[in-house]
C-alpha positions as CSV (number, residue, x, y, z in Angstrom):
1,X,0.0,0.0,0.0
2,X,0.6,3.4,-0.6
3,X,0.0,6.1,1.8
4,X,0.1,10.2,1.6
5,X,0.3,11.5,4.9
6,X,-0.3,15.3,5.1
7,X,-1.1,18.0,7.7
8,X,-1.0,21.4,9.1
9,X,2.4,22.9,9.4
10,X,0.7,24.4,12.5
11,X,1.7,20.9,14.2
12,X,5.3,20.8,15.8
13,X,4.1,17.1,17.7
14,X,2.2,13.7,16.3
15,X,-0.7,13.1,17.6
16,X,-0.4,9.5,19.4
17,X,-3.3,8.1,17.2
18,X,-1.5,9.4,14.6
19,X,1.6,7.2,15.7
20,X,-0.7,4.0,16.1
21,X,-1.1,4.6,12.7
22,X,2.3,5.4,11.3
23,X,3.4,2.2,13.1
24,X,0.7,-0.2,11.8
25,X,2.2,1.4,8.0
26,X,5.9,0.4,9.1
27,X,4.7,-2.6,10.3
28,X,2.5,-3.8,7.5
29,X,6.3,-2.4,5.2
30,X,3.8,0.5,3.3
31,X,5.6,2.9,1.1
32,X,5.1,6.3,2.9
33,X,4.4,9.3,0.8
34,X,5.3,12.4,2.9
35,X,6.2,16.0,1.4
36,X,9.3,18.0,2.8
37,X,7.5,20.8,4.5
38,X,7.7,21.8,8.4
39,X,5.0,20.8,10.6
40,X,3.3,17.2,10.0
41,X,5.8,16.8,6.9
42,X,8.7,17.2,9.3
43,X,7.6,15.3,12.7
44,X,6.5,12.5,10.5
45,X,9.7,12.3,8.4
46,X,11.6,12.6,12.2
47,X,9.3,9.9,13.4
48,X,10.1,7.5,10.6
49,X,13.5,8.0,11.0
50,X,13.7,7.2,14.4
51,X,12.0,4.3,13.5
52,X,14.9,3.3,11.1
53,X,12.2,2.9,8.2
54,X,13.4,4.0,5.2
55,X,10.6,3.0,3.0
56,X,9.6,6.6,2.5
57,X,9.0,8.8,-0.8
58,X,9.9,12.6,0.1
59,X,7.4,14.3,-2.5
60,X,9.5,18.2,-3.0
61,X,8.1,20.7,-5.7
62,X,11.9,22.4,-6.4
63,X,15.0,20.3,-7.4
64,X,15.6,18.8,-3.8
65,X,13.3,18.7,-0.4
66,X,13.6,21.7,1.5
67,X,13.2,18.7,4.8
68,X,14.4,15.1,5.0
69,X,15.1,13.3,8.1
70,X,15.1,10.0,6.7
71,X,18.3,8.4,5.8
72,X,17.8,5.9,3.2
73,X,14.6,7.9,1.6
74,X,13.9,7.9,-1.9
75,X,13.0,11.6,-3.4
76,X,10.3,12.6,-6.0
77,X,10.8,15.6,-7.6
78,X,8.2,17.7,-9.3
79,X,10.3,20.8,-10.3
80,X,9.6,19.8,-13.9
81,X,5.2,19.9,-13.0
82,X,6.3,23.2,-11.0
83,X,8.2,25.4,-13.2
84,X,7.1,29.0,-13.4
85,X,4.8,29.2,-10.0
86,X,5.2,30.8,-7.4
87,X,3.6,29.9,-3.5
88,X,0.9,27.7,-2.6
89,X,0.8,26.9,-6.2
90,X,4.1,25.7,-6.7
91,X,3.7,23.6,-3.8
92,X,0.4,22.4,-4.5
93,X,2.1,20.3,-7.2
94,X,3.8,18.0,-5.4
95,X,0.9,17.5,-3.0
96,X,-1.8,16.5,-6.4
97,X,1.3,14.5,-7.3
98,X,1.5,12.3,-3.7
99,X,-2.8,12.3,-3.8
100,X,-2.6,10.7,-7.6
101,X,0.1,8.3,-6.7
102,X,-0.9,7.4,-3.2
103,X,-3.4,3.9,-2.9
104,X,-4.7,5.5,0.7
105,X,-4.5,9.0,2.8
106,X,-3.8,10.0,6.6
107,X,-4.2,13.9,7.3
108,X,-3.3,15.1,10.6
109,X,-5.1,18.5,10.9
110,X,-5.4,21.5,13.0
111,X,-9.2,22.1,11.4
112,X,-7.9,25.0,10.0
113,X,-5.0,24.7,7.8
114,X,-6.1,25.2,3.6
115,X,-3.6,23.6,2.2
116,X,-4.8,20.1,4.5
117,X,-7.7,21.0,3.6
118,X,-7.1,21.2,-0.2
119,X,-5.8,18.0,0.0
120,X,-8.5,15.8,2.2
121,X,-10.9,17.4,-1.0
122,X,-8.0,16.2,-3.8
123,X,-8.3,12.5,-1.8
124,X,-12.1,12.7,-2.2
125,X,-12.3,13.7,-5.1
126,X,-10.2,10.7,-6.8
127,X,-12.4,8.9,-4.2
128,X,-9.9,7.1,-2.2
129,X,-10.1,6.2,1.2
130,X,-8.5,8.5,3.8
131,X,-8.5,9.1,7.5
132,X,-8.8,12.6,9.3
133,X,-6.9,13.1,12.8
134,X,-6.5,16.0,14.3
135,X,-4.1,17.2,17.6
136,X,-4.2,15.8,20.5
């Protein structure tokens, strides 16, 4: 399985349900799609690596991720998709990229974040399944 796991960069600190879940994905050996952001794109990558698991995809819109904490991680860049936008735009593409590629979604939200938002209606709209947790 695939999974896109987004969020809020509002969040500095995983939810524990969110960790329950992140385990069950290293346990079951899914391929993590995760962008290279701060926030949830940056506690996740930290969580993983602290994990050791290395069977992560680090999504980045420019030529290399801005973020990644995981030794071992593969890197999908979308500069190419990106060239010539500018701000939530440009990053927007890697995140349609991840929601296309992805087989299932986790979004860890503060309720308030748009560009969490724009993605739990991307995941819908492909009509995938996808889960919604928000902070502890």
């Amino acid at each position: 399985m695939k999974i896109f796991i987004s969020g809020s960069k509002s969040i500095s600190k995983l939810p524990e349900l969110a960790k329950t879940f992140i385990d069950q994905f290293i346990e079951n050996n899914d391929e993590i799609l995760v962008g290279d952001c701060y926030g949830v794109d940056a506690v996740v990558q930290k969580y993983l690596e602290s994990k050791g698991y290395s069977n992560v995809i680090v999504y980045c819109s420019g030529e290399t991720p801005r973020n990644n904490f995981v030794t071992g991680a593969k890197v999908c860049s979308c500069a190419e998709a990106a060239k010539g936008l500018t701000g939530s735009a440009f990053h927007y593409v890697k995140d349609i990229q991840m929601a296309q590629d992805c087989d299932t979604a986790l979004m860890i939200w503060d309720g308030k974040s748009k560009g969490t938002a724009e993605n739990i209606r991307r995941i819908k709209e492909l009509k995938k399944p996808y889960r919604i947790i928000t902070e502890d």
